[in-house]
C-alpha positions, -999 to +999 in steps of 0.1 A: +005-351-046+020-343-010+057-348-023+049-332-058+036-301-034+068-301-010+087-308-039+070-272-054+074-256-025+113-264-019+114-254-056+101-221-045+126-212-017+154-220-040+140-195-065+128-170-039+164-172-023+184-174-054+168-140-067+172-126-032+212-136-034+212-123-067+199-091-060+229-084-032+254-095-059+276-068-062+284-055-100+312-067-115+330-043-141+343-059-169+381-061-176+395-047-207+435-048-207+448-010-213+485-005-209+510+027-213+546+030-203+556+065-188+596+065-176+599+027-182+572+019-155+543+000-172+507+015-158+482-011-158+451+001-162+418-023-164+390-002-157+403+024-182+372+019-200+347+034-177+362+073-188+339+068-219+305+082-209+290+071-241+296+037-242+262+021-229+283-003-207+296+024-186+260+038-181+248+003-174+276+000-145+267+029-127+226+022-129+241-014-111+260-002-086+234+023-077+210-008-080+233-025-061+234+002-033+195+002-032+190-031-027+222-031+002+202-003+017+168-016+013+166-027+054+175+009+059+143+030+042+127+039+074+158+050+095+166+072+065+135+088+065+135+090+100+167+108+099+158+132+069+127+142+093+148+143+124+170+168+105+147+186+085+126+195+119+157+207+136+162+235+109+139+269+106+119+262+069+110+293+067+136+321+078+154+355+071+189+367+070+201+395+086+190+422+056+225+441+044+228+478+036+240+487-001+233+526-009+195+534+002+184+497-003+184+467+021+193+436+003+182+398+019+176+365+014+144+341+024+133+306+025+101+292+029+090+256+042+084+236+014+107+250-011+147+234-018+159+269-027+165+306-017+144+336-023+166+371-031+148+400-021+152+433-012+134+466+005+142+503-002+144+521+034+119+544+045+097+521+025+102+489+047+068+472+041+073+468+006+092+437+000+108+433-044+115+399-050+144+401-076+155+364-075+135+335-069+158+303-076+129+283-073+111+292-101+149+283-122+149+251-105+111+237-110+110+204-127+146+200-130+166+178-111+196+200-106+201+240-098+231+260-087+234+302-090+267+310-101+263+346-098+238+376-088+251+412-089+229+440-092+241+473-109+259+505-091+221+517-099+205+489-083+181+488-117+199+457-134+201+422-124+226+402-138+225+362-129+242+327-142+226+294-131+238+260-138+208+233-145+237+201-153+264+203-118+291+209-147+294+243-132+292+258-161+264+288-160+244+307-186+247+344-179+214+369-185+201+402-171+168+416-159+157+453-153+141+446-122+126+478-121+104+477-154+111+436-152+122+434-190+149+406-196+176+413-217+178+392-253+215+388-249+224+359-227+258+341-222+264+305-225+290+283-207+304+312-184+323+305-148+322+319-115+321+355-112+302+386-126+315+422-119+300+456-125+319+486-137+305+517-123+289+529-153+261+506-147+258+493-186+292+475-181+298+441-172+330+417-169+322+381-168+350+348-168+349+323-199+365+286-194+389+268-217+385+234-225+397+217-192+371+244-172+401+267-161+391+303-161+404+316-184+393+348-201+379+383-188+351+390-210+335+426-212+296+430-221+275+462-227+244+459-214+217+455-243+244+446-270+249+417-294+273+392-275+299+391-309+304+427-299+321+414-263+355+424-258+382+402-243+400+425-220+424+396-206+435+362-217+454+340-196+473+315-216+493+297-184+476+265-182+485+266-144+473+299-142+433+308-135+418+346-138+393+367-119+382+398-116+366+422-087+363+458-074+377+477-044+354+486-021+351+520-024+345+512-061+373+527-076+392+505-092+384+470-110+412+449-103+417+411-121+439+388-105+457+357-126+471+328-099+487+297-099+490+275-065+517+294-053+521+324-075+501+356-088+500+385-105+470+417-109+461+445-133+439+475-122+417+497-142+394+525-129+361+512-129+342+547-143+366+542-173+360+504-188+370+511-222+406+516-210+434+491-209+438+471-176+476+478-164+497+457-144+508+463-113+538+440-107+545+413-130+549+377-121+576+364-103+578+329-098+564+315-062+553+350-052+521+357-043+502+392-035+470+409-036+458+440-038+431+463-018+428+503-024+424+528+002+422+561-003+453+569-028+472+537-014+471+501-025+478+478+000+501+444-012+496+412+007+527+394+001+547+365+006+583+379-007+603+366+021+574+369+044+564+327+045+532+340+064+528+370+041+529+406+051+512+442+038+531+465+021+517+494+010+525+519-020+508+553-041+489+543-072+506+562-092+537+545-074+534+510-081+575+501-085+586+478-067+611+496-052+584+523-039+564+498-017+567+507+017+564+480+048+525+482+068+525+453+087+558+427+092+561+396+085+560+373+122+567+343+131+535+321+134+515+345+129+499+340+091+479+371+072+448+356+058+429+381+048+432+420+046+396+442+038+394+478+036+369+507+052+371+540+051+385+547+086+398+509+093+415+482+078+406+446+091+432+419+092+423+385+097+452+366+111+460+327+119+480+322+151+480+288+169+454+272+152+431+294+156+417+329+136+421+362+149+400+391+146+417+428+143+416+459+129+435+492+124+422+524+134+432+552+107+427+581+130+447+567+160+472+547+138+468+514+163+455+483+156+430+465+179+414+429+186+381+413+185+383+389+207+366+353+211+357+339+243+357+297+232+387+275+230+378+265+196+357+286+173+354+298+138+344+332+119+341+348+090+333+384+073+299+388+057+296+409+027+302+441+041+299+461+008+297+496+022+326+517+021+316+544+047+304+526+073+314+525+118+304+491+121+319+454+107+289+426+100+307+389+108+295+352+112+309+330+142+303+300+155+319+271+169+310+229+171+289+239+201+273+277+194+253+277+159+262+304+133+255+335+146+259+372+131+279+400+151+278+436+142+308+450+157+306+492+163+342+505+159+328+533+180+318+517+211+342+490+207+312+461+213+301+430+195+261+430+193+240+393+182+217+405+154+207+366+148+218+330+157+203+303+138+173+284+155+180+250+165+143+239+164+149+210+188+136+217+223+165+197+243+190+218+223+210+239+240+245+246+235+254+239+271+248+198+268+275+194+245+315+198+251+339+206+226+383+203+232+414+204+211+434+176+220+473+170+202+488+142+184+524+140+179+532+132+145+567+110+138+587+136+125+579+153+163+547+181+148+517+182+171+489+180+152+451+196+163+426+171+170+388+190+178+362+174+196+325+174+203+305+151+227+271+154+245+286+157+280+258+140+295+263+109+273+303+113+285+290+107+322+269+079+317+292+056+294+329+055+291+348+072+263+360+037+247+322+023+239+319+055+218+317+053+180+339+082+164+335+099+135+366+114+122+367+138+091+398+156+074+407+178+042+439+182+042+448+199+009+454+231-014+464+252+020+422+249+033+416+244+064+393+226+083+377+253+108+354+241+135+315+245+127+287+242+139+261+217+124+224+209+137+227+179+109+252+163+132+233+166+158+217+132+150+252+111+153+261+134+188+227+125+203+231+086+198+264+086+215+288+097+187+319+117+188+328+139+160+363+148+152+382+171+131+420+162+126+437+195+114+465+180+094+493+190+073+482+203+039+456+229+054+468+262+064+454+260+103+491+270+114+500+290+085+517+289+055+541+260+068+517+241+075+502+238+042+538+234+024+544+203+043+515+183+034+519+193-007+542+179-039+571+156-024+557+160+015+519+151+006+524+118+025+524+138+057+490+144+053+481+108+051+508+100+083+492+128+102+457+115+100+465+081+106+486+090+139+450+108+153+430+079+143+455+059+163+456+086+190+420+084+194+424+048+194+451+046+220+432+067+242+399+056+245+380+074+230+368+049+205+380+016+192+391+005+160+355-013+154+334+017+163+356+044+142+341+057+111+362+081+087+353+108+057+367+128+036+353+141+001+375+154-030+410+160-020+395+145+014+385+112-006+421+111-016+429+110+017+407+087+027+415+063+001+450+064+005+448+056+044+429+031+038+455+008+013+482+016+046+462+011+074+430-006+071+431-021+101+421+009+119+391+020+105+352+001+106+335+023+081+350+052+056+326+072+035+348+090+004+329+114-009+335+122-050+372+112-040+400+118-058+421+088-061+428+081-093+460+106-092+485+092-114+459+090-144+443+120-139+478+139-133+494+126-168+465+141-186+464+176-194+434+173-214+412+169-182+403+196-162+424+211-135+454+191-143+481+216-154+465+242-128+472+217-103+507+212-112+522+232-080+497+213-056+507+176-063+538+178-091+541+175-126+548+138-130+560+143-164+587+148-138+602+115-128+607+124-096+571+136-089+563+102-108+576+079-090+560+103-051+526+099-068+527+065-076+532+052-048+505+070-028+478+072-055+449+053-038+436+039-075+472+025-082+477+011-044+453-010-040+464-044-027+449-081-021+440-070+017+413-070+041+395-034+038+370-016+059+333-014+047+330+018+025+304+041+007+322+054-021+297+083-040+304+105-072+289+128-090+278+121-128+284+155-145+317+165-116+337+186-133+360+185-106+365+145-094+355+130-132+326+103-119+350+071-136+374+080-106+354+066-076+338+046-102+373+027-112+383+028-075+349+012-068+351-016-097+394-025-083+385-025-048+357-057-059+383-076-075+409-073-053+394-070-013+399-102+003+371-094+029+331-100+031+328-060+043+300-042+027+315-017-006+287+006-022+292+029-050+259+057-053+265+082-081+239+109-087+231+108-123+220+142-120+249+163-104+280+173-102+309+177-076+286+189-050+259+166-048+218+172-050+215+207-050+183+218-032+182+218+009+161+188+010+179+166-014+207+175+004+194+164+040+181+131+023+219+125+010+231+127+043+203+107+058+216+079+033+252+084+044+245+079+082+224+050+078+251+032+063+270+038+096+242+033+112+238-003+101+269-014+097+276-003+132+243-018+145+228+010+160+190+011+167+164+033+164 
């Protein structure tokens, strides 16, 4: 009887640890043989198969690899809800925004503890105690598992609300309209719009943007207000599949103005917005690899251009005078000096310019005829113009902040020439303060001899009591489509800086931080810089202490995940942990199919590789296609089921190669969200508890306790 019992019992572990070894058995995708020969290479594709979101078997691999990821993370339940907590307590739950002036209203937005979404409100002045709630995204989002606002634009009248949410992640949004002064809704509503919703100014007219079958924005739409949509009249139609449409108004109201652009060229049409009905006219028709914009000012439009002017300059011509040969020169084209923006005010114009790295601030006074500077007192900062929407107005509304000063709104007075603080957001944390923390830009001096920005953040106290090199290093990049990676501030990260972390942003080639050069050298036949460039500051950072390759953690997400993926087949060696967010790295595939979305738009960002050259560049970077029997870092790959952007079988395929081929014991988790799209969960909560998840990955694979 003793033996039959230990012989029961032995019987038992085996089970017991069996299922437990079973249930850390990583998913493995099934191979089916898919072939295709494009300029005589043959393109070997096994995980082909997992594009097809109704076959069962694709849905059954995702569910197990989120299974998988579960059980992985199992150990890790309470640090992530410790985390989520830690964050959530940090932020204000219930808080305002600084309320904006429109006409005799005051428009605002509110949250309150408890609920994932925003509340959009507003107060008539002289009447401030009476608060109209014309928005409440929570009541959209109840009971379902994903919600994004695509638009909300009230009428010149402020009587009429019209709104598009999204309920899938496919970003594509229902449009409808509410009187919000009698609260009626409107019968008409608009299925499967995009972005975007503009208002002529005869307050019954409305321009929305319709999507082709790849999602490009394609078509300007215009809607009377308590008509049958078959009555809608298309007032443009872009047929350029690298070509995507928009439309808005000048700020003074006059004129509607839609926009049609391509990666690197552009062309508008103008109509005045008290006349709908009429016929949009263009303004300077398309040239290739030109780019301009227009803003109108009294009489004038102003032309942002890049016709010989790399960096772009304003040029400036009558309406009635739009020739090209009548545009007169506002402000030269310089030398390192790039024109990002250019916004218009009745008695200023405001420039926002890019100059060593960093924004400038500075605006010209009509009157006078000089320009003048807002200036910044931090070495590395951020900002950005808030809505602004009044025409006649003495004072500019802007956000900055920096990775040690939390986003903060200025009102600047053109009058008295002063910056004033209407709000900075609370840090709820009571050994917060802004002053513990350092932040730097350091360089690192890419092959080809470019320095490239590195900025830093670090609890200063933490730099005292341990040396740099026992620091774990988070390093995150973009790197792509001419955005760049500005410095911000981010109470979530709070929780890696406070256990010893330092965060890093590597500036590379492919953003626009020093201008228009910048970003031409990291696209189509010079994209590798980008991946070089981030790999020489990992190795910088490496080199000089201030972390080591075991304690240095990369991200990246979209283009980002690209770039983490492909840094990872050349170098991983360098990294311990890399978290690709919904990244893009099946490129060749995706790139050859002009049936997916954004492909043909996307032409002048990565190449056409029905060109052999751009073929052959693509190949032999595109992370999917790369990957190699190796040793590879442990990674959290996630994606997003309903992305329109990064389709989900992208990090999905990336996931299911990187099994069969790794040659290492690291740990490789694939979470897709079932529910979402490119973004991740949508509400504020689901969010924090997304990042909670990411960190205690790190936080376990590096081995740091709680």
């Amino acid at each position: 009887m003793k033996i039959q019992a230990i012989l029961l019992l032995v019987l038992s572990i085996i089970l017991v640890s069996n299922s437990v070894i079973n249930a850390f058995q990583p998913p493995r995708a099934k191979k089916i043989p898919n072939k295709k020969l494009v300029h005589g290479i043959e393109l070997s594709d096994d995980y082909f198969w997992l594009r097809d979101r109704s076959d069962k078997d694709v849905m059954q691999y995702l569910i197990d690899e989120n299974n998988y990821a579960q059980d992985f993370m199992k150990d890790t339940e309470n640090i992530q809800e410790l985390l989520f907590e830690e964050m959530k307590s940090r932020i204000k739950e219930s808080d305002l925004s600084v309320p904006q002036k429109v006409d005799e209203y005051l428009y605002y937005t509110k949250t309150e503890a408890g609920k994932q979404y925003e509340i959009h409100c507003r107060k008539k002045i002289g009447n401030d105690s009476l608060e109209e709630v014309l928005f409440d995204e929570n009541e959209y989002a109840q009971d379902k598992p994903y919600f994004a606002l695509g638009g909300l634009s009230i009428s010149p009248k402020h009587d009429i609300l019209a709104y598009s949410i999204d309920l899938s992640g496919s970003e594509k949004f229902e449009l409808a309209f509410k009187n919000v002064i009698t609260g009626e809704l409107y019968p008409e509503t608009i299925s499967s719009t995009t972005y975007g919703i503009q208002w002529a100014e005869d307050n019954k007219t409305v321009f929305y943007t319709l999507p082709d079958k790849t999602g490009r924005a394609y078509k300007i739409v215009r809607h009377i207000i308590g008509s049958d949509i078959s009555e809608d009249v298309t007032v443009y139609e872009e047929n350029d599949g690298q070509f995507w449409v928009g439309i808005e108004k000048s700020r003074d109201r006059k004129y509607l103005i839609i926009s049609s652009s391509s990666s690197g060229t552009s062309e508008s049409r103008y109509l005045d917005a008290l006349t709908p009905t009429g016929e949009f006219l263009i303004f300077s028709p398309r040239r290739k690899d030109i780019e301009y914009g227009l803003i109108h000012h009294k009489g004038y439009f102003y032309i942002i251009t890049n016709e010989n002017a790399i960096n772009f300059k304003v040029m400036k011509t009558k309406v009635e005078e739009p020739a090209h040969n009548k545009w007169q020169e506002f402000i030269p084209a310089r030398s390192g000096v790039m024109i990002e923006d250019f916004e218009e005010f009745e008695d200023h114009l405001i420039i926002t310019e890019v100059e060593n790295g960093l924004k400038r601030l500075k605006y010209y006074e009509i009157a006078n005829q000089s320009f003048q500077e807002i200036t910044f007192d931090e070495a590395v900062y951020s900002f950005y113009l808030s809505a602004n929407p009044e025409f006649k107005t003495n004072v500019l509304r802007y956000h900055y902040q920096s990775l040690t000063t939390p986003d903060s709104v200025f009102e600047y007075d053109f009058n008295n020439k002063k910056s004033i603080l209407l709000k900075q957001n609370e840090v709820l944390d009571k050994n917060f303060s802004p002053s513990n923390y350092r932040a730097e830009r350091i360089y690192a001096r890419a092959d080809d001899g470019m320095a490239i920005p590195i900025s830093l953040v670090y609890h200063k106290e933490l730099a005292k009591k341990y040396k740099l090199e026992t620091f774990p290093l988070y390093l995150t990049s973009y790197g792509a489509y001419g955005v760049s990676s500005d410095p911000y501030f981010s109470s979530i990260r709070l929780s890696l800086l406070n256990r010893g972390f330092i965060y890093a942003i590597a500036h590379i080639r492919g953003g626009q931080e020093l201008g228009r050069p910048w970003y031409n050298d990291g696209k189509l036949l010079k994209k590798k810089n980008t991946f070089n460039d981030f790999i020489t500051c990992a190795k910088l950072l490496i080199e000089n202490g201030y972390t080591s390759k075991d304690k240095l953690v990369i991200n990246g997400g979209s283009a980002g995940g690209l770039l983490m993926g492909a840094v990872v087949n050349a170098r991983p060696d360098l990294f311990k942990i890399v978290v690709a967010d919904v990244p893009f790295v099946d490129v060749i595939n995706t790139m050859l199919d002009p049936s997916l979305p954004l492909v043909k738009e996307e032409y002048e960002e990565w190449g056409n590789p029905n060109d052999k050259d751009y073929f052959d560049y693509i190949l032999s970077y595109s992370p999917y296609n790369n990957i190699v029997k190796q040793n590879y870092p442990n990674m959290l790959i996630t994606a997003g089921l309903n992305d329109p952007r990064v389709s989900y079988w992208e990090p999905a395929k990336f996931t299911a190669k990187l099994r069969e081929l790794k040659t290492d014991s690291n740990a490789l988790i694939l979470k897709t969200n079932m529910k979402a799209g490119h973004s991740g969960a949508s509400g504020r909560y689901d969010y924090l508890k997304e990042i909670a998840f990411e960190y205690s990955f790190i936080f376990k694979i590096l081995g740091i306790k709680f």
